[in-house]
C-alpha positions as a printed Julia matrix, in Angstrom:
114×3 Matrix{Float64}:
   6.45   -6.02   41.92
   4.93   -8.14   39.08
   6.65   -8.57   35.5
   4.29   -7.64   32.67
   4.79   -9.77   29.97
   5.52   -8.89   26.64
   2.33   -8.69   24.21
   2.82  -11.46   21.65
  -0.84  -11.57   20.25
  -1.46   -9.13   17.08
  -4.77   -8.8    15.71
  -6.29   -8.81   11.83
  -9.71   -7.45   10.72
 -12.11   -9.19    8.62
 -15.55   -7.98    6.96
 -18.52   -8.85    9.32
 -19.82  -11.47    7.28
 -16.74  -13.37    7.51
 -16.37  -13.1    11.5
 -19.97  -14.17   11.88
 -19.28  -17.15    9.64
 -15.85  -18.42   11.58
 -18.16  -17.92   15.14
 -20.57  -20.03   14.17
 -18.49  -22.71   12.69
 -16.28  -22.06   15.82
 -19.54  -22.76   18.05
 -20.5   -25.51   16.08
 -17.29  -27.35   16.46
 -16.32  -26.39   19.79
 -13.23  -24.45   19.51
 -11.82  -21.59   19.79
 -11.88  -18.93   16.65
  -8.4   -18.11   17.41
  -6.82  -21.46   17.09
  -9.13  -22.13   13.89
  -7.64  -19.38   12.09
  -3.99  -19.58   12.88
  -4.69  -23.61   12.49
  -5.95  -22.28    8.77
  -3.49  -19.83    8.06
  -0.34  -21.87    9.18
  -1.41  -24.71    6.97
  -2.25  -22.42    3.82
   1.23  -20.83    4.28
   3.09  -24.18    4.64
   1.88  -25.62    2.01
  -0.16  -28.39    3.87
  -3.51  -27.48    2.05
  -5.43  -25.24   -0.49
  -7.7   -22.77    0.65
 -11.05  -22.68   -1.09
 -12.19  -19.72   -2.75
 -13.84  -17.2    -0.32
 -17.4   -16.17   -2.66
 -19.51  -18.66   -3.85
 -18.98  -17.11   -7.65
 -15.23  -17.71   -7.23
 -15.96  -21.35   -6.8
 -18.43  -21.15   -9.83
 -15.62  -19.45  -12.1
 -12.55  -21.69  -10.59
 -14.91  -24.83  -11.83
 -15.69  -22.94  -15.44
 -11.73  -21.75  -15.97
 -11.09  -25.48  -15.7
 -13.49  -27.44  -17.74
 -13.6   -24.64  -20.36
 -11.19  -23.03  -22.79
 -11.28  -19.46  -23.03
 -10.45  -18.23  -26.45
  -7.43  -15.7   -26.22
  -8.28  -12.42  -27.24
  -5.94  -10.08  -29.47
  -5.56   -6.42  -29.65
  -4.54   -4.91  -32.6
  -2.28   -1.45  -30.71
  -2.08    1.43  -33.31
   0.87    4.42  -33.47
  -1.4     6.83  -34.55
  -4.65    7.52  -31.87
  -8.53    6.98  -33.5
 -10.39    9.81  -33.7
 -13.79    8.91  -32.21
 -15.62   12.0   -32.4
 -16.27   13.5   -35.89
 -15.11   16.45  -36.18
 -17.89   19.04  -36.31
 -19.01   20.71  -39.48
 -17.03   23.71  -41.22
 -18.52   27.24  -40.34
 -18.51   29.52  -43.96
 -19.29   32.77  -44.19
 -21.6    32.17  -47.18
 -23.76   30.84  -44.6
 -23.92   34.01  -42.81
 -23.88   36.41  -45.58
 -27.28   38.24  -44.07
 -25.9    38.63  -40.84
 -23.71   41.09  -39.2
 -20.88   40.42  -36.69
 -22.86   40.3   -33.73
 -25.7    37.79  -35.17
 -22.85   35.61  -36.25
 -21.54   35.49  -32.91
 -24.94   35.13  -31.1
 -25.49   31.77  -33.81
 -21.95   30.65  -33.3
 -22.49   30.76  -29.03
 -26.07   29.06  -29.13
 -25.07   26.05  -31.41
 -21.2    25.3   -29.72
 -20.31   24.66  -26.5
 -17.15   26.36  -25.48
């Protein structure tokens, strides 16, 4: 009878455009995708180098954080909440004076939305 051994390999998913991107480097250097990315990942978390930023516009922003200063921005936090939305306009009975009940309520429903 043969001894299995023990699975020790786990696996971790990546986008698509990431994969293709470590195969071709892979190709291109002759080694094994595998090895590059526990080489990478062992070295990122021991300290032995800095990963670069993964988008193009990261590196772009990384580059403008640090040879710009971005002003600090203040909020001013109130107790009492803003009201936004006017409120809408008083409804008087002098303005209805010609109409009965059922007018009003026809001219109320066709000019507010419930």
């Amino acid at each position: 009878m043969t001894q299995q051994k023990k699975q020790t390999r786990r696996s971790i998913s990546v986008r698509g455009d990431i994969y293709d991107r470590v195969h071709k480097y892979c190709q291109d250097n002759d080694t094994s995708m595998s090895s590059f990315v526990e080489d990478r990942i062992l070295n990122y978390l021991d300290g032995v180098e800095d990963l670069p930023p993964r988008t193009e516009v990261e590196k772009v922003v990384t580059v403008i954080e640090k040879t710009i200063e971005v002003p600090q921005v203040s909020v001013e936090v109130r107790d009492e909440p803003v009201n936004l939305i006017p409120p809408p306009p008083q409804i008087k009975r002098d303005n209805f004076n010609d109409l009965d009940e059922k007018q009003i309520r026809e001219e109320i429903r066709q000019h507010f939305t419930f």
